[in-house]
N, C-alpha and C positions, 0 to 999 in steps of 0.2 A: 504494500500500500504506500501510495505517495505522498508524502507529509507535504505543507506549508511551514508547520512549527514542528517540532519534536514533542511529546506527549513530557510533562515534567515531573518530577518526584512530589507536589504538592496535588496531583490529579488521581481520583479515583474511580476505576473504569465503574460504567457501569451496563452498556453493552456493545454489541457490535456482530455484526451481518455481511452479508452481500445478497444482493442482485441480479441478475441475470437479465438481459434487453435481448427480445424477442419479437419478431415480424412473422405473423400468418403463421404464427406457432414453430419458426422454426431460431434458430438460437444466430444473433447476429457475430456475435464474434465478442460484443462488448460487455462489460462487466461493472459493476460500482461496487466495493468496498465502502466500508463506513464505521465508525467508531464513535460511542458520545462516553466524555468522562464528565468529573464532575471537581467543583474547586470548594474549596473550606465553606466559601461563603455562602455554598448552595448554586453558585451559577455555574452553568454547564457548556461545552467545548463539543460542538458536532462535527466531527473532521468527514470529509467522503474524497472518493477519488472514483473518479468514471474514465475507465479505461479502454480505450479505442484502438489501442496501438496494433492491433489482431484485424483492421477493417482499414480497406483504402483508403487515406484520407480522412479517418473514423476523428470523430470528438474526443479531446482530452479532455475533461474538468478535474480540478481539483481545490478542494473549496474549506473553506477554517470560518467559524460561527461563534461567536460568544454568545449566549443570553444568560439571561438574568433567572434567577430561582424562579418566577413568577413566568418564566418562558418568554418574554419579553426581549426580541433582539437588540443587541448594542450594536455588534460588530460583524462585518464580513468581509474579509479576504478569499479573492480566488484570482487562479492559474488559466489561461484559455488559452488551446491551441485548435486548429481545425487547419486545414490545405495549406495554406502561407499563412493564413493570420493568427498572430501572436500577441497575448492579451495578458495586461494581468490588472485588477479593480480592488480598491477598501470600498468600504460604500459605511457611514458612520449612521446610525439610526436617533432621529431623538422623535418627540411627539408626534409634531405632523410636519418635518421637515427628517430629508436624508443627503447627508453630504458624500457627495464622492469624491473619490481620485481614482483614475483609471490612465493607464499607457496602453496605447496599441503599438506595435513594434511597425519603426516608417513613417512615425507621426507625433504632433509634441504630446506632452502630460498635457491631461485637460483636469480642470478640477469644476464642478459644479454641483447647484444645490437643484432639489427636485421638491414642491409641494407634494403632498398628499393628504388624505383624509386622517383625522384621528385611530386609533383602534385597526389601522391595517396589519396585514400578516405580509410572509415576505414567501417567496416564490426563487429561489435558485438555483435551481433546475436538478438536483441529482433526486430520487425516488425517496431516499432517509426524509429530503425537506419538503416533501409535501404533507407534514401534519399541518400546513396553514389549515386545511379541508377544519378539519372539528377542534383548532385553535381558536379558529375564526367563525366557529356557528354561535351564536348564542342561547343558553338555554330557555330566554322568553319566545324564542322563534318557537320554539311546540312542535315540531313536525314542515314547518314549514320550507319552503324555498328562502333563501337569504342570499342577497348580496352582499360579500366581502369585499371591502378595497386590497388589494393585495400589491405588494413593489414586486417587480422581476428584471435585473438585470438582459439586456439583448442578447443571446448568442449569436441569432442570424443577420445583424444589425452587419453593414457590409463598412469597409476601409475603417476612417478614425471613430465612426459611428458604434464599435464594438465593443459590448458589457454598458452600453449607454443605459441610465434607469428609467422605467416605463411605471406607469402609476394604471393600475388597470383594475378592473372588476370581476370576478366568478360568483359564479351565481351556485349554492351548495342546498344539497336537500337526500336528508337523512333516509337510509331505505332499511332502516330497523337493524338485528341483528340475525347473522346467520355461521354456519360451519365454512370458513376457507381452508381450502386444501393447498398446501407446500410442499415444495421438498425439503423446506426448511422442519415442517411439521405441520399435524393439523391442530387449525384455533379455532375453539368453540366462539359464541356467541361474539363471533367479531364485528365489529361495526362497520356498516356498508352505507358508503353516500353515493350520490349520483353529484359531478360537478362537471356544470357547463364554463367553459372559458372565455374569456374575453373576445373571442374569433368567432364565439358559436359552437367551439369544437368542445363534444361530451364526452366526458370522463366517466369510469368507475373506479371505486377505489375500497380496500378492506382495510383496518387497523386491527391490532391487539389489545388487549386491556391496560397496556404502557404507552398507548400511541404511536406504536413503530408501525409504521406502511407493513400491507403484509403483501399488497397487489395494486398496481395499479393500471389500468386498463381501457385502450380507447378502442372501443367496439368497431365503427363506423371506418377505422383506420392499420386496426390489426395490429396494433402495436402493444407488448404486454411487457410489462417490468417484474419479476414474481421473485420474492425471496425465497433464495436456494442455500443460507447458511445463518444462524441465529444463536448468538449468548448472552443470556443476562449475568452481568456479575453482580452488583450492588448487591441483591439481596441473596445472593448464593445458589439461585436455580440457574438450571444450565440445560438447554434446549438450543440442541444442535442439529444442524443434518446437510447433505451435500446432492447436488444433484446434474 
């Protein structure tokens, strides 16, 4: 797995997975790693690495997250490569303003600040950070459909335009609980939302009773992300498996 920072002696893991990115059910080549610890004060460290290096051309990411005990993001660092473009972003979080700095390689440092809504989640593309889904549902919605503001860095944003911040909306709606099957393992009573994306484009997605992604899945596009390896450490259960 490809670090940003090195995991430090004042961190305490608490789990860690992968991935598997799949087209029309067959296995692309690519992979995401991912790891969260945790620091004295309660705030936690989600590192992932999305490995393309097995696919022409395939996407690199590799991404480092602070938030806060309360889940609440501070900080984000990532790594971006894809064909020639060479990227690398902070993106700093506070209310409703998010500061960045980002280089694309071929072009100068840009630094600039992005409005947003209060109460947004943030969207950074590897499969670990999509708990925005039921971060950002509220329990007064009851069932309902809800729009989330959500930030997502650009990936496909072309030349100095690259990791540029986008302020955007998904629309999420809870589809009860049911059994996902992995080859990670099977999770009972996992939580199933249906989330539409700012494009229109629909999602499915399952969590665990910790909030780890266990699937996530865009029907209409074939695209499947399915955890194939899973450890909790914090509280000493350990649910593994390979596939």
């Amino acid at each position: 797995m490809r670090l940003l920072h090195e995991i430090g002696p004042e961190e305490t893991p608490v789990s860690k997975g992968r991935y598997r990115y799949l087209v029309e059910g067959e296995p692309t080549g690519q992979f995401e790693t991912w790891q969260i610890t945790r620091l004295p004060d309660g705030s936690e460290i989600v590192r992932a690495d999305v490995d393309g290096r097995r696919m022409p051309d395939g996407a690199n990411l590799v991404t480092h997250l602070l938030r806060r005990a309360d889940g609440r993001p501070v900080r984000l660092r990532l790594r971006y490569t894809r064909g020639e473009v060479k990227a690398a972003g902070q993106y700093t979080f506070e209310e409703d303003v998010i500061r960045i700095a980002r280089q694309v390689a071929g072009y100068p440092r840009r630094q600039e600040t992005l409005d947003i809504a209060t109460g947004y989640e943030i969207d950074y593309h590897p499969v670990i950070a999509h708990d925005y889904v039921w971060r950002g549902y509220p329990a007064h919605a009851r069932g309902r459909k809800w729009a989330i503001p959500i930030f997502s860095p650009d990936l496909w944003a072309e030349g100095e335009d690259a990791l540029i911040g986008r302020a955007l909306r998904f629309t999420v709606r809870p589809l009860g609980r049911e059994l996902c099957r992995t080859p990670a393992g099977e999770f009972e009573q996992a939580r199933h939302f249906e989330v539409v994306l700012d494009d229109g484009v629909r999602a499915l997605a399952w969590y665990n009773e910790q909030g780890i992604p266990l699937r996530w899945y865009y029907p209409d596009k074939e695209y499947d992300f399915v955890l194939i390896a899973y450890t909790e450490s914090l509280e000493g259960a350990n649910v593994s498996g390979e596939g």
